[in-house]
C-alpha positions in Angstrom: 92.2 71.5 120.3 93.2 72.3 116.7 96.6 70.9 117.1 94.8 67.4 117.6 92.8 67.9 114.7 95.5 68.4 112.4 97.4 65.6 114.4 94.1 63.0 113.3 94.6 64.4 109.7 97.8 63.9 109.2 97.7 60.0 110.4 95.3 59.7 107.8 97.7 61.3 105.5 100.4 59.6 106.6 99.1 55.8 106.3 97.5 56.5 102.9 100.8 57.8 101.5 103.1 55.1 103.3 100.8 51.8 103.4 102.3 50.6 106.6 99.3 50.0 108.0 96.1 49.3 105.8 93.8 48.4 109.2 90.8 50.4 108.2 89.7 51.8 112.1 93.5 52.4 112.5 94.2 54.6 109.6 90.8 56.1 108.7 87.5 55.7 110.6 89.0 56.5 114.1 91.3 59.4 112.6 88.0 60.9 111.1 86.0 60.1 113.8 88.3 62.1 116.1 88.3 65.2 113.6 84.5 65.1 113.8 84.2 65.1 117.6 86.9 67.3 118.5 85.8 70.1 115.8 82.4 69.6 117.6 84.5 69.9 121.3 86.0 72.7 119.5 82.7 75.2 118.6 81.2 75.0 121.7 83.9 77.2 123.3 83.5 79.9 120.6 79.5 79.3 120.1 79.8 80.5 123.8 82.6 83.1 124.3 80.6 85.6 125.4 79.6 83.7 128.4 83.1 82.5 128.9 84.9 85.7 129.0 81.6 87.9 130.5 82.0 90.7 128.1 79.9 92.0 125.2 79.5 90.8 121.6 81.8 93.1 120.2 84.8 92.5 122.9 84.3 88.6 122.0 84.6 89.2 118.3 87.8 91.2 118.8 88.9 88.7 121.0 88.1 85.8 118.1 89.9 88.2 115.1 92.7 88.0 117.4 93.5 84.9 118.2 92.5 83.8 114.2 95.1 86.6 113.1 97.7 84.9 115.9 96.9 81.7 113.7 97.2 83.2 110.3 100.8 84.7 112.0 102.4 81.8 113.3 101.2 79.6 109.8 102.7 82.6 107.6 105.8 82.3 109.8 106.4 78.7 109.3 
């Protein structure tokens, strides 16, 4: 899900820095729009990981450093 987020930020990016399109819903309200309801899509999976995986608190939060550090890994790579 956070590759579509970044996706919806960078058409906002993109348009404001090229002007090829200056449709306001095109190149702003629906990019935001889908970076608000797709971070929102996004939390509810981690708000409830204990439930998802069936483990304890401190097995999620592993589980969450992980795949952060995986993140941080792959971002430092590029």
């Amino acid at each position: 899900m956070l590759p579509y987020v970044l996706t919806s930020a960078a058409v906002i990016v993109f348009f404001r820095r090229t002007r090829l399109d200056t449709r306001l819903w095109h190149t702003l309200i629906a990019p935001v729009a889908s970076i608000v309801l797709l971070l929102g899509a996004t939390s509810l999976p981690f708000n409830n990981f204990t439930v998802l995986i069936g483990a304890s608190q401190g097995t999620a939060l592993i589980l969450e450093a992980v795949v952060v550090l995986v993140f941080l890994g792959g971002v430092a790579l590029r």
